[in-house]
C-alpha positions, 0 to 999 in steps of 0.5 A: 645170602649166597647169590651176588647178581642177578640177570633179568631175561627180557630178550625173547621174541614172544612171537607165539605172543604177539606182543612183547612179554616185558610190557604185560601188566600184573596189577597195573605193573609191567612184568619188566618192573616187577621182576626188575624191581623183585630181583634188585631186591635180593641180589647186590649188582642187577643186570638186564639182558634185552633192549632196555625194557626195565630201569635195570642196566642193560646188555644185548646178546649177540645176536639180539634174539638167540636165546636164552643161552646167549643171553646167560653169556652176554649177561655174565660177561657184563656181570664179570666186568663189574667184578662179580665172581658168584652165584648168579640168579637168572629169572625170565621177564615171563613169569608174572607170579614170581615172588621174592620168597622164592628168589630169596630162597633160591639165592641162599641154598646151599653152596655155590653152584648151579641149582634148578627147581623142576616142576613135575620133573620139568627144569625151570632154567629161567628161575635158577641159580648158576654157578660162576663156574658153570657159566664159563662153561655155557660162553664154552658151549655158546662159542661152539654152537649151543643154542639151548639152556638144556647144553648147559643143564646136560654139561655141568652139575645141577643140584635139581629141587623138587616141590617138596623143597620148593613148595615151603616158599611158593606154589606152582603159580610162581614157575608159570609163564605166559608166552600165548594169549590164552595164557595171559588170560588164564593168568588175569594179566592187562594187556599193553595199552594199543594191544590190537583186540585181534590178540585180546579177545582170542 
């Protein structure tokens, strides 16, 4: 297997939300600990980057709330503190249908460099692999001002993989992510216990 780490995502504001993804249920689990419990079991050393949603270790980008970019940074940084010099795998805590077949299969292509799955033609840079190389270029970018993924995706070489590489692991389902309450309820998740019902029956 190619990837060494792992960062898990679960610093976003979910303000189109209203409540915090990390604490939505799928089957009784919160997203925090299936994508934890999904990314432990295919990468050797497992990071979160947020407040400590997860039993993961736990970092905080700078400032709490940037961006994913600031978040890819932060956790690499505490990843080359625990001597990891490898693929990363990044996944966001927002993706309910994730499964571990498709990060197994992303951690073992090819090389050792940057690969993003597009859906449509739309990159999903929050289920992807980084090259360690790549990284330091988004902490480069993120010191000069870069706030979005897509200055790191336009800045280094991505290998793209398309439904057709892809679609032998997963179905469309697995890049869905929830960041309003009618997605949550299209995706059939629970919502957090004292969830005000202004936000469960819109």
């Amino acid at each position: 297997m190619t990837a060494t780490a792992g960062l898990l995502l679960t610093g976003g504001a979910s303000s189109r939300l209203g409540v915090d993804k990390a604490e939505l249920r799928r089957d009784g689990e919160r997203l925090a600990d299936r994508n934890a419990r999904l990314l432990a079991s295919v990468c050797a050393v497992t990071v979160e980057v947020g407040p400590g949603a997860s039993d993961l270790p736990a970092v905080r980008e700078d400032p709490p709330g940037s961006g994913p970019l600031a978040a890819l940074v932060a956790g690499a940084a505490a990843l080359a503190v625990q001597g990891v010099e490898g693929p990363v795998l990044v996944l966001g805590v927002d993706l309910p249908f994730v499964e571990r077949t498709l990060l197994a299969w992303l951690a073992g292509q090819p090389g050792s460099g940057t690969v993003v799955p597009r859906v449509d033609g739309s990159p999903q840079p929050l289920c992807a692999r980084y090259g360690w190389a790549d990284l330091a270029v988004a902490a480069r970018l993120w010191r000069d001002g870069a706030a979005a993924m897509w200055a790191l995706l336009d800045a280094v070489a991505v290998s793209y993989v398309d439904e057709a590489a892809w679609g032998t692991v997963t179905d469309r389902s697995g890049f869905d992510d929830v960041d309003t309450p009618d997605a949550v309820a299209r995706a059939g998740l629970e919502w957090p216990p004292g969830t005000p019902v202004s936000y469960t029956h819109l």
